[in-house]
C-alpha positions as CSV (number, residue, x, y, z in Angstrom):
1,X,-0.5,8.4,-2.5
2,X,0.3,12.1,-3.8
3,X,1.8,14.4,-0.1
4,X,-0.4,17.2,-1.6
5,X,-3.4,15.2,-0.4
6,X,-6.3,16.1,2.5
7,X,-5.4,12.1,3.6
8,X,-4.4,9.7,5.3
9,X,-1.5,10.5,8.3
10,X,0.7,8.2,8.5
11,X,0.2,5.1,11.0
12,X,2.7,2.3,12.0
13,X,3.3,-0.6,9.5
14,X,2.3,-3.6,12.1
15,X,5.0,-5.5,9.9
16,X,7.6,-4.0,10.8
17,X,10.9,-5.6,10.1
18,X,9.1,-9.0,9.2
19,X,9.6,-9.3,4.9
20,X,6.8,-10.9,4.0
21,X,4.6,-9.1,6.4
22,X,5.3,-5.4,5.2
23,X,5.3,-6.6,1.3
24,X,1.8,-7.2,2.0
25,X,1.2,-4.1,4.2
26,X,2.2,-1.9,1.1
27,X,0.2,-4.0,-1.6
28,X,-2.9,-4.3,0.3
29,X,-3.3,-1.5,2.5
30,X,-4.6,1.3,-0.4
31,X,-7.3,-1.7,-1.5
32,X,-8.4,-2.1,2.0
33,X,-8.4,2.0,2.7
34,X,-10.9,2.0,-0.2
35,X,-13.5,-0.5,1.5
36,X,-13.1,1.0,5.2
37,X,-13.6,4.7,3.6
38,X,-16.3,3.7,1.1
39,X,-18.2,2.0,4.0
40,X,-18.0,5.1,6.3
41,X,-16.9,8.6,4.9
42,X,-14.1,9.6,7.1
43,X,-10.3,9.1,6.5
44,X,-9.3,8.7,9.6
45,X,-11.9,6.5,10.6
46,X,-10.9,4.3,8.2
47,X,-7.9,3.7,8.5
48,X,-8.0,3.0,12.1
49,X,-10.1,-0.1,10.8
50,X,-7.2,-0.8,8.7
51,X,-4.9,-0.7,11.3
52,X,-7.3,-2.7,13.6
53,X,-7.1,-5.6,11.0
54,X,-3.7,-5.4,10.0
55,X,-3.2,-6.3,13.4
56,X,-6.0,-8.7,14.2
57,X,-4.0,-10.1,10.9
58,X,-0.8,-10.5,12.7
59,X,-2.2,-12.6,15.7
60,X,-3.9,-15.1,13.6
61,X,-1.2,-17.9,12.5
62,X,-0.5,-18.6,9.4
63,X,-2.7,-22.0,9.4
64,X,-5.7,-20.0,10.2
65,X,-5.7,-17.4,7.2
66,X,-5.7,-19.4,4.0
67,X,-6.8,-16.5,2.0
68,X,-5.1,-13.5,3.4
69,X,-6.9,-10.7,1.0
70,X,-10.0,-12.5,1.7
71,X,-9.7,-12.5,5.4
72,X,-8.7,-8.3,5.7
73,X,-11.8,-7.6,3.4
74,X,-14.0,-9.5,5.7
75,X,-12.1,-8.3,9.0
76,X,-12.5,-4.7,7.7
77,X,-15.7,-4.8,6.4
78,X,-17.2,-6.2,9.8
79,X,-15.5,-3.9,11.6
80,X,-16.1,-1.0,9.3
81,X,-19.8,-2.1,9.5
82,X,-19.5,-2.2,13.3
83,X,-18.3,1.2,13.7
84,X,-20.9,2.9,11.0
85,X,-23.8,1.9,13.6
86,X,-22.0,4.3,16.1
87,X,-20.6,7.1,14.0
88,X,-24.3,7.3,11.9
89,X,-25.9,7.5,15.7
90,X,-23.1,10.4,16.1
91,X,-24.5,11.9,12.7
92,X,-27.9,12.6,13.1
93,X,-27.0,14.9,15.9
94,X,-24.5,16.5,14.0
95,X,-25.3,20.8,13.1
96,X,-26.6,21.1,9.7
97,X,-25.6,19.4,6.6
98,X,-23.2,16.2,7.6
99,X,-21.3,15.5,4.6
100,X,-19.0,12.8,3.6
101,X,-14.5,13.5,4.5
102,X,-13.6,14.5,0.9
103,X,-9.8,13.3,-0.6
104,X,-8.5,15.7,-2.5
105,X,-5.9,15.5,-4.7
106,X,-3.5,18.4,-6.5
107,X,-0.7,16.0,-8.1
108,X,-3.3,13.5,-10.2
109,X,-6.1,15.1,-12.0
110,X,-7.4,11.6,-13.2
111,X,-6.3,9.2,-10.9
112,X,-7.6,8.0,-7.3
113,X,-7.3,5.0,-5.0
114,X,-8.4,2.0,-5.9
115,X,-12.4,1.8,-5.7
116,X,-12.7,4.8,-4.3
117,X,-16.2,5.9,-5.3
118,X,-17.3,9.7,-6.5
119,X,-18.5,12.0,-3.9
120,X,-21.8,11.8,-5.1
121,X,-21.8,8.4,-4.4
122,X,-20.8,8.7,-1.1
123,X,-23.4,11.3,-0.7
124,X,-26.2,9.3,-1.7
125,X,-25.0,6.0,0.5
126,X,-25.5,7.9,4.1
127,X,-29.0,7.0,3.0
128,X,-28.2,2.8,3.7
129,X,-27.7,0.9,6.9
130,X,-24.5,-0.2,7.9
131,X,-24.8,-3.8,6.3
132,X,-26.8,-2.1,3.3
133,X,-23.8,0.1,2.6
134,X,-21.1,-2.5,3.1
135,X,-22.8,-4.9,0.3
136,X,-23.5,-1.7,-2.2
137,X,-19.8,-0.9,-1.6
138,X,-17.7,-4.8,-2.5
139,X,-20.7,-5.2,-5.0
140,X,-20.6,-2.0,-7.1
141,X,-16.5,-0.5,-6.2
142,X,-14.8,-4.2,-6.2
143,X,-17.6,-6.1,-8.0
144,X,-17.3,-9.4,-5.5
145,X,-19.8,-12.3,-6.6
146,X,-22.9,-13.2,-4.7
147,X,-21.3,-16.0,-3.3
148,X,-18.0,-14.1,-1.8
149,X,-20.3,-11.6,-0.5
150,X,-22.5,-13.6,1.2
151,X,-19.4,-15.8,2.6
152,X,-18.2,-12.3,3.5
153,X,-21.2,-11.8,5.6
154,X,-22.7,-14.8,6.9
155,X,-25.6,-14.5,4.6
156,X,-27.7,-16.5,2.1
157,X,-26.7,-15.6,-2.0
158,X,-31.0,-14.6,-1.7
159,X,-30.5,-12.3,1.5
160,X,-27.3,-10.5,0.1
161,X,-29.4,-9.7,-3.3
162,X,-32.4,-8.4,-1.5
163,X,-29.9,-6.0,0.5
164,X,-27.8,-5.1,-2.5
165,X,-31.4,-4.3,-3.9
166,X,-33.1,-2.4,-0.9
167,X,-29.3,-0.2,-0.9
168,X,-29.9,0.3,-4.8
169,X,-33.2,1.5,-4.1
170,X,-32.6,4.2,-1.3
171,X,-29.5,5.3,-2.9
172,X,-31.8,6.0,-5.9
173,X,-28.6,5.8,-8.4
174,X,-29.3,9.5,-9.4
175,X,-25.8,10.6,-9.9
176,X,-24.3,7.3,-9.6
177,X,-23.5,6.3,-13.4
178,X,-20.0,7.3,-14.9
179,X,-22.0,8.0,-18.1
180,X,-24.1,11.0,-16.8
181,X,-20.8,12.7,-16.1
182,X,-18.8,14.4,-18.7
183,X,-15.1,13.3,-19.2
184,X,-12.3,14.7,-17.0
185,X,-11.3,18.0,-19.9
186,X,-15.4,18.7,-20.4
187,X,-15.6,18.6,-16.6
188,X,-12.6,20.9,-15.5
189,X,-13.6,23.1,-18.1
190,X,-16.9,23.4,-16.5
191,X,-15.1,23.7,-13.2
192,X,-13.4,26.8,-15.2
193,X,-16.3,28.7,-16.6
194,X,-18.1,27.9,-12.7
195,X,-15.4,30.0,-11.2
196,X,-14.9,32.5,-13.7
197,X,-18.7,33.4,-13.4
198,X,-18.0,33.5,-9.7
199,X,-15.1,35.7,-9.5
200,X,-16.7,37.8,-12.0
201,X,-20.3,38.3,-10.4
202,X,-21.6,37.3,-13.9
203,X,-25.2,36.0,-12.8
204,X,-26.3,35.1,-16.1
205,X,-23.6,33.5,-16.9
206,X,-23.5,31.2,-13.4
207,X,-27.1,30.4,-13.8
208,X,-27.1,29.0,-17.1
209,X,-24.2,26.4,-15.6
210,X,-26.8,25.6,-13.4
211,X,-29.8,23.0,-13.7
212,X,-33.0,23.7,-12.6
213,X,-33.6,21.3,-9.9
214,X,-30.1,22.1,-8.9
215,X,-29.4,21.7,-4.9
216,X,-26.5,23.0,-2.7
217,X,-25.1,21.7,0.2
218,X,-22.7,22.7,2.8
219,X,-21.1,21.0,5.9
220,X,-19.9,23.6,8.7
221,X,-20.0,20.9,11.6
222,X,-21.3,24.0,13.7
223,X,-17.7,25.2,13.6
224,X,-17.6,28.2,10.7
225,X,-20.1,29.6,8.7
226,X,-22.4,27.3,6.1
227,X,-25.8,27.3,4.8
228,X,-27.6,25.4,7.3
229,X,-30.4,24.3,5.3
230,X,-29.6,22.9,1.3
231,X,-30.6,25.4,-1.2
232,X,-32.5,25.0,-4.7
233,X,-33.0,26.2,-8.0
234,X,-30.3,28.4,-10.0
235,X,-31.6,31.8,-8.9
236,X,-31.4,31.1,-4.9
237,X,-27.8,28.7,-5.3
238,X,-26.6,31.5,-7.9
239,X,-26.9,34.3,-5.1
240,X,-25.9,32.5,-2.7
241,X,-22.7,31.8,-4.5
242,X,-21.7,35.3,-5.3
243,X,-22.3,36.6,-1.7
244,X,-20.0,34.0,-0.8
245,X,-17.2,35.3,-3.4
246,X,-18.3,39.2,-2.8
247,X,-17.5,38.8,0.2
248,X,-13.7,36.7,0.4
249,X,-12.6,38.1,-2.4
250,X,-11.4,41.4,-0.7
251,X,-8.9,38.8,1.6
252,X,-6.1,36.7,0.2
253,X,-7.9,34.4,-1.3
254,X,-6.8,31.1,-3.8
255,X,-8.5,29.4,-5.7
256,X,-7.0,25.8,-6.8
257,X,-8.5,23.3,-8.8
258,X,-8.2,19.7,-7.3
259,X,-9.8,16.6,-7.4
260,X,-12.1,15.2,-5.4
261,X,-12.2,11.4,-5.1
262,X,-10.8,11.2,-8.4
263,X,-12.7,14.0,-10.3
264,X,-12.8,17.7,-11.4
265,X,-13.1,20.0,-7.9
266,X,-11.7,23.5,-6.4
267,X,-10.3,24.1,-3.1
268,X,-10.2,28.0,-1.6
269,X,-7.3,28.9,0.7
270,X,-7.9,31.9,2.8
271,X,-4.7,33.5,3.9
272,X,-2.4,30.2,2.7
273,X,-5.2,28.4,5.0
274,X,-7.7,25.6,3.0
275,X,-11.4,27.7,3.8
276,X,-13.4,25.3,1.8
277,X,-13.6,22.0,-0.7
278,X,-16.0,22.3,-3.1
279,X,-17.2,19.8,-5.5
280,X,-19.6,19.8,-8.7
281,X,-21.9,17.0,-9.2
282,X,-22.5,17.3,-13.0
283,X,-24.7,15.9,-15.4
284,X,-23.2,16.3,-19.3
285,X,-22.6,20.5,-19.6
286,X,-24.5,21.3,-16.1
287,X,-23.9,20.9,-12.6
288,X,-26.3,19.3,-11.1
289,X,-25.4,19.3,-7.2
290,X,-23.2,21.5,-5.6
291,X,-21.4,20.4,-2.1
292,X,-19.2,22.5,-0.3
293,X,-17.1,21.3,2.9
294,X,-16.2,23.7,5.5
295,X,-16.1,21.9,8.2
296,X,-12.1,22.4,9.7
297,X,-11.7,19.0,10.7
298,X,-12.6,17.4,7.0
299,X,-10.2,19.6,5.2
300,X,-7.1,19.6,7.1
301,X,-3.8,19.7,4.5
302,X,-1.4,17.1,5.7
């Protein structure tokens, strides 16, 4: 994984000094940091379930695991389930918008972790339960058959479709098929002319980027400054915008484009400090959502 990232730290290989134990530390721990994050949104989160299998792994003996990848995904996926019910109880308490722990990425402008799925993805699945989200996710990231899944989790083939169904259905999909995206050049292009209209204070120009029903939403965690409530329609997201960049410009601002669980983003450093992840949903030559992370916690450059 590229050093530049807002990531994972680094965490003890439970292997250590044992051959056969650390190979399969290194080959499977990026596959397993996929279904853990997937399943609840924040990096470090995740890979403490990782950790936690990795060594619920190492007290098992060998006898007992016959299928080794087969029993992490089901270890981490329980407990990734498990700790989804506390950290969503966490969430609707949170201040404002709460929105998924972006990775970002200035090294590879095409290439994420294995599974990972788009922010807007991960947007739309805080709208499952914990069991919902955990089927969507080994169903639609690692496409796992009925019959693993519902070995996976102790349920019938009929009771994993009718979840994988009712998680379809509140996730709505909107936003959710690679097709509705442009490619990676259309899409940092887009990401060009969205900052140059910015920078510029060119109205107009920022507005026509913009689709009518297009919403904006930012995650403070009640620690900086961020629009509280999500904001609509190109004429209230397009002001909005430019009172943002009226007003940092003046400072020592940068703008760098990034990528954002595998796709075209921008972060803004204030003062050499990250001030904000932003990300464009878009939907062939328009952005459709707009999510902006402000929240010190979620964007902390390791």
């Amino acid at each position: 994984m590229a050093s530049s990232r807002f990531t994972q730290r680094s965490y003890p290989n439970p292997f250590e000094g044992r051959e056969d134990g650390s190979t399969i530390f290194a080959q499977l721990k990026p596959y397993l940091f996929s279904v853990a994050y997937n399943i609840l949104g924040e990096i470090p989160e995740a890979e403490d379930v990782v950790q936690d299998a990795f060594e619920s792994f190492l007290k098992k003996r060998d006898t007992e695991v016959h299928n080794t990848k087969s029993y992490l995904t089901r270890v981490v996926a329980n407990k990734a389930i498990d700790r989804l019910k506390v950290l969503q109880k966490a969430r609707e308490s949170y201040f404002g918008t709460w929105l998924p722990e972006p990775l970002v990425d200035f090294s590879s402008p095409t290439v994420t972790d294995e599974g990972v799925m788009s922010y807007e993805v991960m947007v739309a699945l805080e709208k499952l339960t914990p069991v919902e989200r955990g089927v969507f996710v080994l169903r639609e990231a690692f496409e796992y058959s009925f019959a693993d899944l519902s070995q996976l989790f102790g349920l019938s083939e009929e009771n994993v479709r009718q979840v994988l169904h009712r998680g379809r259905k509140k996730a709505n999909q909107k936003g959710m098929s690679s097709q509705r995206r442009p490619g990676d050049n259309a899409a940092r292009q887009l990401v060009e002319s969205f900052l140059k209209a910015c920078t510029e204070g060119d109205t107009k120009q920022l507005e026509t980027l913009l689709k009518d029903d297009v919403a904006l939403y930012s995650d403070g965690g009640g620690k900086v400054k961020a629009a509280v409530n999500s904001l609509h329609g190109p004429e209230t997201v397009a002001k909005f915008l430019l009172g943002i960049f009226r007003k940092s410009l003046p400072f020592n601002v940068e703008l760098r484009q990034a990528t954002v669980n595998g796709a075209p983003a921008f972060v803004t450093f204030a003062g050499g400090e990250p001030y904000s992840v932003s990300y464009l949903s878009m939907t062939g030559d328009s952005v459709e959502n707009i999510y902006i992370i402000r929240n010190p916690d979620k964007i902390q450059l390791k």
